[in-house]
Wavefront OBJ file of the C-alpha trace (Angstrom):
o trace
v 89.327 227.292 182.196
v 86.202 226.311 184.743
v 89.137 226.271 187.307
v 90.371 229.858 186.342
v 86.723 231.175 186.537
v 85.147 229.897 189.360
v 87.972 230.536 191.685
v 88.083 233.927 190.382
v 84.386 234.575 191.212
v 85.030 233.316 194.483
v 88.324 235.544 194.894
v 86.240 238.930 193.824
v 83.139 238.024 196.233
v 85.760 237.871 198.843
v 87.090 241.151 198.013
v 83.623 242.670 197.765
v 82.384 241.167 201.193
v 85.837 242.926 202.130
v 86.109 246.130 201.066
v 82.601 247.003 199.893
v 80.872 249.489 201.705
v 77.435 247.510 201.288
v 78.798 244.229 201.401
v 80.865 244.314 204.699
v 78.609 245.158 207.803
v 75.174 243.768 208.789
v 71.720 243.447 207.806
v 71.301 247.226 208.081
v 74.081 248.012 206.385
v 73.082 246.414 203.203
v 69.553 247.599 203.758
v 70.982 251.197 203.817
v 72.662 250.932 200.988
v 70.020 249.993 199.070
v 67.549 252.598 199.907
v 70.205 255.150 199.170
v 70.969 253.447 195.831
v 66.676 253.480 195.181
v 66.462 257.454 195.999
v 69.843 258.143 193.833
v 68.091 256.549 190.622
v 64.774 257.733 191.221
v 62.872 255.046 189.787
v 59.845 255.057 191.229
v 58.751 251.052 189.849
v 62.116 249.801 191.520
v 60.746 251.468 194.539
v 57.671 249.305 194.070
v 59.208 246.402 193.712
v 61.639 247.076 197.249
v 58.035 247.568 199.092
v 56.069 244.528 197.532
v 59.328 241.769 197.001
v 62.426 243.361 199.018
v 64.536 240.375 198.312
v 63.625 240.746 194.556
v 65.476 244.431 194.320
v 68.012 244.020 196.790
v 69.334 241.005 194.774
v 69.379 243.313 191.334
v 70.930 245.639 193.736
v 74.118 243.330 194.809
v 73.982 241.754 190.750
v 73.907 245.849 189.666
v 76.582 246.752 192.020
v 79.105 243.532 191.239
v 78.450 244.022 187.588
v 79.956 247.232 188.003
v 82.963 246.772 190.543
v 84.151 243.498 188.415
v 83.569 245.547 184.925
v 84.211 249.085 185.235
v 85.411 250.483 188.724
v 87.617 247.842 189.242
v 88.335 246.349 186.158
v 92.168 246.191 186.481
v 92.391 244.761 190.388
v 89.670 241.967 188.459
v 92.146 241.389 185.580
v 94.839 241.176 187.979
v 92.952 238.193 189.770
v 92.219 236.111 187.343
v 95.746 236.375 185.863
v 96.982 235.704 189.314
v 94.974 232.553 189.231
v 95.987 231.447 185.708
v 99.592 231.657 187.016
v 99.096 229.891 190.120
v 97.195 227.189 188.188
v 100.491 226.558 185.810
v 102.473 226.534 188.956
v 100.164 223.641 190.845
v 100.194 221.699 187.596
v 103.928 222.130 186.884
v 104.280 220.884 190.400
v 102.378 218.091 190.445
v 104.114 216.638 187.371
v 107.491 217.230 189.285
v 105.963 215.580 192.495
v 104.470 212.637 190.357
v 107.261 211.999 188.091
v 109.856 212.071 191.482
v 107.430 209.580 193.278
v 107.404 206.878 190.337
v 111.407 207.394 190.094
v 112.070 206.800 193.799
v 109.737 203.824 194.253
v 110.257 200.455 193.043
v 106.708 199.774 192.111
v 106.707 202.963 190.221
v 104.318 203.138 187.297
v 102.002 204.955 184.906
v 98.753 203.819 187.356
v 101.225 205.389 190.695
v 102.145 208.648 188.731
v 98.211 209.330 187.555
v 97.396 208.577 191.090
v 99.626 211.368 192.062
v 99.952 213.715 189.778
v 95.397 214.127 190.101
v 96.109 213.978 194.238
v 98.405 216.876 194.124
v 95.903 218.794 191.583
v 92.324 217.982 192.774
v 91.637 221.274 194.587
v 92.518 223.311 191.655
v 91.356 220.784 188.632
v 90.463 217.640 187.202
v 92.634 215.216 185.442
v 90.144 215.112 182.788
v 90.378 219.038 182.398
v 93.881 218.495 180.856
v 93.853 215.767 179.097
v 90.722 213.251 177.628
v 92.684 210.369 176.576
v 92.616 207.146 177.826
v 96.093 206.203 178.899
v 95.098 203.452 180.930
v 97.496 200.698 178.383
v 100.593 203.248 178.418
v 103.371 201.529 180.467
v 105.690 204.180 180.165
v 105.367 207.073 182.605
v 108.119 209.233 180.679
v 105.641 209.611 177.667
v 102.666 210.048 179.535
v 104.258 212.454 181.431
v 104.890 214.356 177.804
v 101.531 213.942 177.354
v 100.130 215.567 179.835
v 102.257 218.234 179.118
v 101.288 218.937 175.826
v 97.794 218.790 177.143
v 98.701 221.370 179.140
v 100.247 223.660 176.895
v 97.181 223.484 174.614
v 94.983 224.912 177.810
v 97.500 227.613 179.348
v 97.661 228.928 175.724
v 93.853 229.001 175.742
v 93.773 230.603 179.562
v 96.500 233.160 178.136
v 93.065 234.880 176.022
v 90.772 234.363 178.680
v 88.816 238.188 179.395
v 86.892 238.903 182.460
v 83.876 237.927 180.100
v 84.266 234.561 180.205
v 83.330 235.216 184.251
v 79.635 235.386 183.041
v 79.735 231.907 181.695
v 81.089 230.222 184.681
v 79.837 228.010 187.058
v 80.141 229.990 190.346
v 79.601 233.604 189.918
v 80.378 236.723 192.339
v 76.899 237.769 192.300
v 75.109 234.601 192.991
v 77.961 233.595 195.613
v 77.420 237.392 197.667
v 73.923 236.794 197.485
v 74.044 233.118 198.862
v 76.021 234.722 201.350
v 73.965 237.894 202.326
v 70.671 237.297 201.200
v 69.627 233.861 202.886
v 67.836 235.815 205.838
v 64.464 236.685 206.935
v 62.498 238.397 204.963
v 59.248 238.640 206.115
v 57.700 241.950 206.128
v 55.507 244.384 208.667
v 51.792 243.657 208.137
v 51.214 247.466 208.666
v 53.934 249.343 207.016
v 55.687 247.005 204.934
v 59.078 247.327 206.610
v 61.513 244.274 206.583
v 62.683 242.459 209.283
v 66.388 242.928 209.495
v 66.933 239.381 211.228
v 70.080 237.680 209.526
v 68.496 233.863 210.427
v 65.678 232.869 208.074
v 63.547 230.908 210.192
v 64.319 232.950 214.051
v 61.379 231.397 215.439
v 60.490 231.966 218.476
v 62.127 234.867 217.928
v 59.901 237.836 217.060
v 60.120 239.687 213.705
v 61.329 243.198 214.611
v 62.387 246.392 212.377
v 64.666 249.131 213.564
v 62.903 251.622 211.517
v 58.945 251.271 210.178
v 57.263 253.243 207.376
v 54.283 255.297 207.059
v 51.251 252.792 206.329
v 51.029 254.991 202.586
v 53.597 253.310 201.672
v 52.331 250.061 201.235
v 49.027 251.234 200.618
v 47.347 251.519 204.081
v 44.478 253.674 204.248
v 41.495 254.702 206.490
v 38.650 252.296 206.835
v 36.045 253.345 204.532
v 37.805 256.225 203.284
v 39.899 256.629 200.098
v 42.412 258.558 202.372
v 46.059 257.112 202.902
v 47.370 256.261 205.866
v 50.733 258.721 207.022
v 51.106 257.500 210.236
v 53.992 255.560 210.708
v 52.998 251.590 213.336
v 55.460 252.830 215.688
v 52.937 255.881 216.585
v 50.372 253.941 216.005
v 51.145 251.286 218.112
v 51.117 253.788 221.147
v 47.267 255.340 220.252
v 43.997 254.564 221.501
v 43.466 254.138 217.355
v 42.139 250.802 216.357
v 42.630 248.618 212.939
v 40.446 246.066 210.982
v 41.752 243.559 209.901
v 41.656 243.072 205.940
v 37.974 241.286 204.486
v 36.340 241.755 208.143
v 34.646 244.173 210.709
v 36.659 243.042 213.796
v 38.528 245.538 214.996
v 41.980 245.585 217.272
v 43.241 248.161 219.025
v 46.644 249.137 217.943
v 48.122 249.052 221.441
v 47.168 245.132 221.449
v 48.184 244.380 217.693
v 49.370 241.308 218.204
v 45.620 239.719 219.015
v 45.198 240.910 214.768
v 46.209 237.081 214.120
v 49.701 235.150 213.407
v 51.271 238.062 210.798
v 50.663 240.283 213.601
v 51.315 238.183 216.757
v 55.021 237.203 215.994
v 56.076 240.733 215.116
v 57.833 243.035 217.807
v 56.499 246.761 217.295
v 57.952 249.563 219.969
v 55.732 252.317 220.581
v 58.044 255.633 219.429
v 58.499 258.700 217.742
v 61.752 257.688 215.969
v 61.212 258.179 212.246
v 62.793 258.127 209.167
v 63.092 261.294 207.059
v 63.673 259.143 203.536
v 60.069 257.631 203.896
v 58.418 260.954 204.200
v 60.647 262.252 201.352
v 59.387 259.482 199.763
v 55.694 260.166 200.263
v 56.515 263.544 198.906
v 58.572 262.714 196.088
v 56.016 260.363 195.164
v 53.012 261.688 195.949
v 50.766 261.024 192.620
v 52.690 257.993 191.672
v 51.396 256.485 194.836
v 47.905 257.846 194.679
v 47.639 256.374 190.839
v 49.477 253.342 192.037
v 47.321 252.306 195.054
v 44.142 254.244 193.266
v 43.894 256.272 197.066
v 44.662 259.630 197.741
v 46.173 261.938 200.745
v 43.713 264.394 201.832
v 41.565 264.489 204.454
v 43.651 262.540 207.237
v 45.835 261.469 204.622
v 47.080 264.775 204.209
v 51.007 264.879 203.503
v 52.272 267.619 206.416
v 53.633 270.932 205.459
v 57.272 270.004 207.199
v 57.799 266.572 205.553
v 57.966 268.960 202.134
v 60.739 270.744 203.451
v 62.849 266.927 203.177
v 65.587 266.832 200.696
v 67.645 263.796 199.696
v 70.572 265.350 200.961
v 68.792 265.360 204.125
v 67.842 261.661 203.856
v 71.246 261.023 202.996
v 72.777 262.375 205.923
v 70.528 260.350 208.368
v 70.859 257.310 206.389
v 75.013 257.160 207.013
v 74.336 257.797 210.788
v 72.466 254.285 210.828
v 73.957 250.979 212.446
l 1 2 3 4 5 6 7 8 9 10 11 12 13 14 15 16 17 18 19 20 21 22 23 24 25 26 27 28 29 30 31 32 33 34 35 36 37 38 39 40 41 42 43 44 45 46 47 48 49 50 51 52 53 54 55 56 57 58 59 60 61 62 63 64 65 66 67 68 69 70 71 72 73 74 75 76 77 78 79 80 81 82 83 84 85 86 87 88 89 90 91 92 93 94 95 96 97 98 99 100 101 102 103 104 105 106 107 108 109 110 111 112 113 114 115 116 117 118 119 120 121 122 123 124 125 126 127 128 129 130 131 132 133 134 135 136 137 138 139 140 141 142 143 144 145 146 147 148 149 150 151 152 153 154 155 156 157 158 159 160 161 162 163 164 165 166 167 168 169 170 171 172 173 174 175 176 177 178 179 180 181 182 183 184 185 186 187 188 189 190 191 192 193 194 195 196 197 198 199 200 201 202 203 204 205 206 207 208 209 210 211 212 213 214 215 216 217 218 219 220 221 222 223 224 225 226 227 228 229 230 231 232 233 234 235 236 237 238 239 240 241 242 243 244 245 246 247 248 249 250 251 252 253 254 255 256 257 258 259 260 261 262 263 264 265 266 267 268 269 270 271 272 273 274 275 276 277 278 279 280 281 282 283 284 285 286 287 288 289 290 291 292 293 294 295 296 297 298 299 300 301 302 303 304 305 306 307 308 309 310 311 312 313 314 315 316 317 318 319 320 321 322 323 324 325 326 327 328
């Protein structure tokens, strides 16, 4: 039955890194997919979560989004699988007893310690002798009754794998979910000391590789505000990065100019910021959208130079969703 599951698990994550939209292209991909599944739900503490711990949400994001491809949306292409793999396990088994049982007959030092040999070499990839059958048949001389045996063994389990639901997936040792995010979310991680943003390098460690970001965030939206004001922070680094502005670094009065961030220290020397106007329209919807949750959140407020402008109110999601698709 451990058999059945796990190489079902490992069947559907193939499918899903496949033929699912956020499984099958790159680091941006995924990321994309993500965001657009935070604005659909609207939950402004999952949004929270994406800023402070991405890794944290995007892994409820793939366990959310197998949960309901195995278990809903394609429930019957799942039940198909694993009954494909209950068949194909009866085959190999039926097989090997074939293959053992002609080995023993054709050689002249045939016995019951050459046909176990067998019969577990021609099943090992699928199962364990010990999965069939617990008995000891290490003082049966007679490979024709063994051989019954192990049938009956047999019988007992495919009766048992006959019942099994796509429930019993849950229980088992590898799992879709854990294997897709094994497989997608053992990357960097490390995130823009201004803005929050993740890198989107698919290596954890890239060193000496800079951290970079194909999109950055308003500083709001982790927080950032004016120094020694209670005003947030709507500039996004990338505009930043190109002012005569300076920053101070957290807990001291030094200040850097933006242009020569990376003298701020190590989170800001190994990060690769480019100086442009490219910005996203979902972070200023979110800024919007969330306007007092933030302020209550990060106890700061946008006024004064914090002031949300009049055009990022205009943003709708349908307009976030549009240039969300367009991205690589």
């Amino acid at each position: 039955l451990e058999a059945v599951c796990n190489k079902t698990a490992i069947d559907l994550a193939g499918k899903m890194r496949c033929n699912f939209p956020a499984f099958n292209g790159n680091r941006l991909n995924l990321e994309k997919h993500v965001l657009k599944s935070l604005a659909e739900k609207e939950k402004f503490d999952d949004f929270i979560t994406y800023i402070t711990n991405p890794r944290t949400q995007t892994e409820a994001f793939i366990k959310a989004e197998v949960e309901k491809y195995i278990f809903k949306d394609h429930k019957d292409e799942a039940v198909n699988v694993l009954k494909t793999n209950i068949d194909d396990i009866k085959t190999r088994v039926g097989e090997a007893l074939f293959t053992a049982t002609k080995k023993v007959q054709t050689s002249k030092e045939g016995d019951t310690d050459m046909w176990l040999n067998e019969f577990s070499n021609v099943i090992k990839d699928e199962l364990t002798f010990d999965n069939i059958c617990s008995e000891n048949f290490s003082d049966i001389n007679n490979f024709e009754f063994l051989k019954e045996e192990i049938k009956k063994g047999f019988t007992s389990i495919t009766e048992e794998m006959s019942s099994l639901s796509l429930d019993k997936l849950k229980d088992s040792r590898q799992k879709s979910d854990e294997i897709l995010i094994n497989q997608l979310c053992n990357c960097c991680w490390v995130k823009c000391p201004f803005c929050a943003a993740v890198c989107t390098n698919t290596i954890e460690d890239h060193s000496p590789d800079d951290h970079s970001a194909p999109f950055h965030q308003p500083r709001a939206v982790a927080g950032g505000k004016w120094r020694n004001t209670n005003e947030m922070c709507i500039d996004f680094c990338t505009t930043l990065v190109g002012s005569d502005l300076y920053f101070y670094l957290e807990s001291s009065d030094r200040s850097v100019p933006y242009k020569n961030y990376r003298d701020g220290g190590p989170d800001f020397a190994t990060w690769r910021i480019t100086s442009d106007e490219s910005k996203l329209a979902y972070w200023k919807w979110f800024v919007c959208h969330y306007k007092k949750e933030l302020e209550s959140h990060y106890k700061r407020e946008f006024k004064g130079k914090g002031k949300i402008p009049d055009d990022w109110k205009t943003i709708k999601k349908d307009d976030i969703n549009k240039q969300k698709k367009n991205l690589q």
